[in-house]
C-alpha positions in Angstrom: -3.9 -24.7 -10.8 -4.3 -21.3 -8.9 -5.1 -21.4 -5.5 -5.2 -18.3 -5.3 -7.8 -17.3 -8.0 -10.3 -19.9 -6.6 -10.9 -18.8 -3.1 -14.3 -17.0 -3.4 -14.7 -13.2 -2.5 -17.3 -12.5 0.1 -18.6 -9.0 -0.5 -19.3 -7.2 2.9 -22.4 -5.0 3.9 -22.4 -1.5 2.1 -19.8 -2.4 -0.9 -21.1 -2.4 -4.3 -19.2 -3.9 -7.0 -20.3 -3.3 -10.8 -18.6 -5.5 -13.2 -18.4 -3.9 -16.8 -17.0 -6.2 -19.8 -13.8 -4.8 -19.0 -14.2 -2.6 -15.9 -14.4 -3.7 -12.4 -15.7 -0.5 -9.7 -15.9 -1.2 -6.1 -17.7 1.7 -4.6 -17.8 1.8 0.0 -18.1 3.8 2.7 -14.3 4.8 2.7 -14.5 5.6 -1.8 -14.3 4.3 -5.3 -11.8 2.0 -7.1 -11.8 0.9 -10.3 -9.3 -1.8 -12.0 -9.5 -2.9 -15.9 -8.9 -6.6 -15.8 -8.8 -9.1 -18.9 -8.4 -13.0 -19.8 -11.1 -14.0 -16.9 -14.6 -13.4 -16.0 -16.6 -13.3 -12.6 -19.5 -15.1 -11.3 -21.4 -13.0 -8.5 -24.0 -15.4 -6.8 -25.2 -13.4 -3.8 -22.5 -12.2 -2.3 -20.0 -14.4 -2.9 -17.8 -13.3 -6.4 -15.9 -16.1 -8.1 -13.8 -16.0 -10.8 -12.8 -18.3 -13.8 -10.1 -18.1 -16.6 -11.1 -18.5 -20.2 -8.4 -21.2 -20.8 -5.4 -23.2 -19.8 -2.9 -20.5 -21.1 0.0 -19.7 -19.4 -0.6 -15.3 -19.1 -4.5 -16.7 -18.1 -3.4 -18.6 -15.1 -1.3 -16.1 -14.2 -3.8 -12.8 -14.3 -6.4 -15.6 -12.6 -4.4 -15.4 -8.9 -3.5 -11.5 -10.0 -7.0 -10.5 -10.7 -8.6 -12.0 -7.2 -5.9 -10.5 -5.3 -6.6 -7.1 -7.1 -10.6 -7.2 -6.2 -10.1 -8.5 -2.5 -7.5 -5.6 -2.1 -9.8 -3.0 -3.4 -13.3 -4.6 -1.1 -10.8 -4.5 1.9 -9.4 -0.6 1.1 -13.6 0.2 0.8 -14.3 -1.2 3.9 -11.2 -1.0 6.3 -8.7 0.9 4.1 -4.7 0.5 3.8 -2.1 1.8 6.4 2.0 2.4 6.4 3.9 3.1 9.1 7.6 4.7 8.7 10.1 5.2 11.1 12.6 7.5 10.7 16.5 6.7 12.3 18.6 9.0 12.8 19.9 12.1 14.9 18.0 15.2 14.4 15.4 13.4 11.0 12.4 14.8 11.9 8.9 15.1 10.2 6.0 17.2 10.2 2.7 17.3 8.6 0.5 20.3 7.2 -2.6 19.2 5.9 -1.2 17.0 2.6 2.5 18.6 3.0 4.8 16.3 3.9 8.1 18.4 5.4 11.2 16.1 6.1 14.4 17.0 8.0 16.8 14.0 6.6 20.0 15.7 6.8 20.6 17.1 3.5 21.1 20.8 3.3 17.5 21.7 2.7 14.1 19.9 4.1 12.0 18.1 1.9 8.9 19.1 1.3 6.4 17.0 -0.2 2.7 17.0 -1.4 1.0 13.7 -1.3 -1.7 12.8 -3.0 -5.4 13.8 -1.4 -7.0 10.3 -1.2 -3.1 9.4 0.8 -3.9 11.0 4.9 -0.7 11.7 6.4 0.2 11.7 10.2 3.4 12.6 11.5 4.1 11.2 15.6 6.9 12.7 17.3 7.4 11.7 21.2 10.3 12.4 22.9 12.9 9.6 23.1 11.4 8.0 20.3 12.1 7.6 16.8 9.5 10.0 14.4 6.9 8.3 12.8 4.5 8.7 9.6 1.7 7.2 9.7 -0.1 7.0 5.9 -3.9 5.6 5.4 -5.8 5.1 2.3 -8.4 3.2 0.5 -6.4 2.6 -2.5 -3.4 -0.3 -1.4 -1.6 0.8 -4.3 -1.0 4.1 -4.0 -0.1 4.2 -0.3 2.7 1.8 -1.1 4.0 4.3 -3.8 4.1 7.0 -1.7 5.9 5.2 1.5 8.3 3.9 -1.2 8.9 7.2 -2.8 9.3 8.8 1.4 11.7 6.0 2.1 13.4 6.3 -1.3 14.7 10.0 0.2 17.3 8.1 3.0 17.5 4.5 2.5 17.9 2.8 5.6 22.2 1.7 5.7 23.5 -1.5 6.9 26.0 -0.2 9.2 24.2 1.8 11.8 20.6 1.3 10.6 20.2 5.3 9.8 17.1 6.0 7.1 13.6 5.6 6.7 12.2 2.2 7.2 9.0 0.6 7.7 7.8 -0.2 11.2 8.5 -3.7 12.1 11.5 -4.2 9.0 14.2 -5.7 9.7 17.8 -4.2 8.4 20.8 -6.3 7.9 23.7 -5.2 9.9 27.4 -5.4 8.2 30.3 -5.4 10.7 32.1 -2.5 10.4 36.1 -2.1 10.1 38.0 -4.6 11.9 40.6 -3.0 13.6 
């Protein structure tokens, strides 16, 4: 039994969604997603969407849950769209944004400069006595994620002093260090 896969999907004002026999597009003020789905098929009845498996197998149930999850993600990224927040610790890591170039001072030899995606907006906040911060939105849930985990991928946040990229709000767990 999913629980998941059968809470209905209420479809807000100005999203369309156009269901194909194997193509789902979600079109809103913010862009266009599109997601290839299989092994279920959806009901719209106004503006509620249901879905429903075609049987009891076990990769049926499975996508069921997936599936919804998948559609509610891409109505929400239409409407309201997706947001990460990094932090970077550390003495002297600093970031700054041109446009869709990402340039990062982690401590290596040379700064990092990256180019991000054009449906990915990148802020960079730097206020004094604070830790830098880069702020990525989207519509697409999927690919902001990707990014952030390729940006903290470059310093991994270390369980001794907590120096890296992490995400706002994450937790890191601290290791003693030598006991004298």
């Amino acid at each position: 039994m999913s629980r998941i896969g059968n809470n209905p999907i209420t479809i807000p004002e100005g999203v369309t969604v156009d269901i194909t026999e194997s193509v789902i597009t979600v079109k809103g003020k913010l862009g266009e997603l599109t997601q290839e789905y299989s092994a279920v098929s959806f009901k719209v009845e106004e503006n509620i969407i249901t879905l429903e498996r075609s049987s009891e197998h076990k990769d049926h149930r499975a996508k069921h849950g997936l599936y919804r999850a998948l559609l509610s993600n891409m109505i929400q990224g239409v409407t309201k769209g997706w947001t990460k927040e990094l932090e970077l610790v550390g003495v002297g890591y600093r970031a700054n944004n041109q446009g869709n170039k990402l340039d990062l001072a982690l401590g290596f030899s040379h700064n990092i400069v990256l180019n991000i995606a054009p449906e990915v907006k990148v802020e960079t906040v730097s206020e004094k006595g604070q830790n830098p911060i880069i702020k990525l939105t989207s519509f697409d849930k999927q690919l902001v994620g990707q990014v952030a985990a390729k940006i903290r991928g470059f310093r991994k946040p270390e369980p001794y002093k907590g120096k890296g990229i992490k995400f706002v709000g994450e937790q890191i767990r601290r290791k003693a260090g030598k006991s004298a």
